[in-house]
VOGU-3710 file (C-alpha; in Angstrom, 3 decimals, decimal comma):
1> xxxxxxxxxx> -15,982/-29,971/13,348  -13,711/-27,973/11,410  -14,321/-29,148/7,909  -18,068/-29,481/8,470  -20,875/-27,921/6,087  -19,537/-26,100/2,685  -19,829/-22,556/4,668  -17,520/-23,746/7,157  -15,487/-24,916/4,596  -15,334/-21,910/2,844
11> xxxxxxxxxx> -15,072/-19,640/5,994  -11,620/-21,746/7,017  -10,457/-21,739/3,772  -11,325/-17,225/4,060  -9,389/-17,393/7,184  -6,286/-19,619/6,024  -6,183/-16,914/3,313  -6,197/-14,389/5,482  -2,908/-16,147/7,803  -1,443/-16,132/4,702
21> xxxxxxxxxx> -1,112/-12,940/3,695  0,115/-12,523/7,036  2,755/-14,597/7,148  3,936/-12,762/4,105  4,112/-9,570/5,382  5,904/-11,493/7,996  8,361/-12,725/5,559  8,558/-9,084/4,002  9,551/-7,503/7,141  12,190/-10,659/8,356
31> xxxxxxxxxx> 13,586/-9,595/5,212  14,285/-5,903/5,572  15,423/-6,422/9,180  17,811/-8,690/8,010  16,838/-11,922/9,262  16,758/-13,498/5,950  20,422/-12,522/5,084  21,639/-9,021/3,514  20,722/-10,073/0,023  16,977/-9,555/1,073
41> xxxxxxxxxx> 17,319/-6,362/3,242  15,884/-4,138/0,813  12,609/-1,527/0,747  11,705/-3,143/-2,712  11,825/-6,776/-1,143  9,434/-5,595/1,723  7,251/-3,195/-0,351  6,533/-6,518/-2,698  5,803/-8,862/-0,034  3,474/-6,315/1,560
51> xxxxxxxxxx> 1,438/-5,520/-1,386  1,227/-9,383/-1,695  -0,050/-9,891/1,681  -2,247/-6,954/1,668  -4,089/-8,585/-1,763  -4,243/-11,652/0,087  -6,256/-10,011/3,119  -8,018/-8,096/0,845  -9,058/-11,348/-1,094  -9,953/-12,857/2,083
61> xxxxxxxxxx> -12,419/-9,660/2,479  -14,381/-9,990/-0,154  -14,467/-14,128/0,144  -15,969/-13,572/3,264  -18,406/-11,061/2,305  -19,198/-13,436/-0,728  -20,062/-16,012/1,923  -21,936/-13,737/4,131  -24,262/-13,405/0,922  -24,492/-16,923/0,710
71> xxxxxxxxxx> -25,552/-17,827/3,804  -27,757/-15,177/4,175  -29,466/-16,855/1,638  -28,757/-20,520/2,439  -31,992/-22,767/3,117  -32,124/-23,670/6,881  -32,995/-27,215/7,578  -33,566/-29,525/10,620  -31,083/-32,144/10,778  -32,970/-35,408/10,958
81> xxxxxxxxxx> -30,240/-37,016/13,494  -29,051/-34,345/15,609  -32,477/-32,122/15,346  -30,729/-29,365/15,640  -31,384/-26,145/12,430  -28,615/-25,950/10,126  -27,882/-24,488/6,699  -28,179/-26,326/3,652  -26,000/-25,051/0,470  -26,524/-26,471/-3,033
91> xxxxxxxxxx> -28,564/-29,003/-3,671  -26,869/-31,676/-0,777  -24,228/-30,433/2,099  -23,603/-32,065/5,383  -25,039/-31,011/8,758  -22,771/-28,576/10,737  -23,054/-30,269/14,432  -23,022/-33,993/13,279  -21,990/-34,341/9,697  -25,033/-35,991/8,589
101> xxxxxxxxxx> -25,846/-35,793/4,646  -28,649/-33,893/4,201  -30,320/-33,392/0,417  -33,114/-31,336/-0,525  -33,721/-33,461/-3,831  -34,615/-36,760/-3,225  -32,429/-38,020/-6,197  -29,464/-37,158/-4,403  -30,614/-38,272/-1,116  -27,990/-40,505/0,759
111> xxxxxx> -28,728/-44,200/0,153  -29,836/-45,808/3,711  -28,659/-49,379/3,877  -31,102/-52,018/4,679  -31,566/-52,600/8,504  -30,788/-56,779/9,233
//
């Protein structure tokens, strides 16, 4: 469920980015309290790592606002096996509840295999 559909793809991906940055600002800090030794305990060491973690957030931002476009936009479909509405980006993507392939060109339709 986590990996399902490209704009829950991209959403986790916006939201790892976000942790990221985090964490360094984490790492920043541990460093100018002195938990990464007294080489690192320095305003310059922190100052870096925060302005690193803020572009990270900041990146994060505008990926999600870039994906709030996108699905704004994004064709919504009912899934054949689940029949549930979900949002279909590009020309195939999977469905968000059940994973099924769903295509809105029939050339890239998923290839049923013949029933025995």
């Amino acid at each position: 469920m986590l990996f399902t559909g490209k704009l829950n793809r991209m959403r986790n991906y916006a939201m790892l980015t976000c942790f990221f940055g985090i964490g360094v600002m984490y790492i920043g800090y541990a460093g100018f309290a002195g938990f990464l030794g007294s080489f690192f305990q320095s305003m310059v060491f922190m100052a870096v790592f925060f302005i690193l973690g803020l572009l990270c957030i900041l990146g994060s931002c505008v990926f999600y606002m870039y994906i709030g476009m996108l699905s704004s936009k994004a064709l919504q479909v009912e899934c054949p096996k689940c029949n549930r509405i979900t949002k279909l980006v590009g020309k195939t993507d999977d469905c968000m509840y059940c994973r099924q392939t769903l295509s809105i060109d029939p050339q890239y339709a998923p290839k049923q295999e013949a029933e025995a």
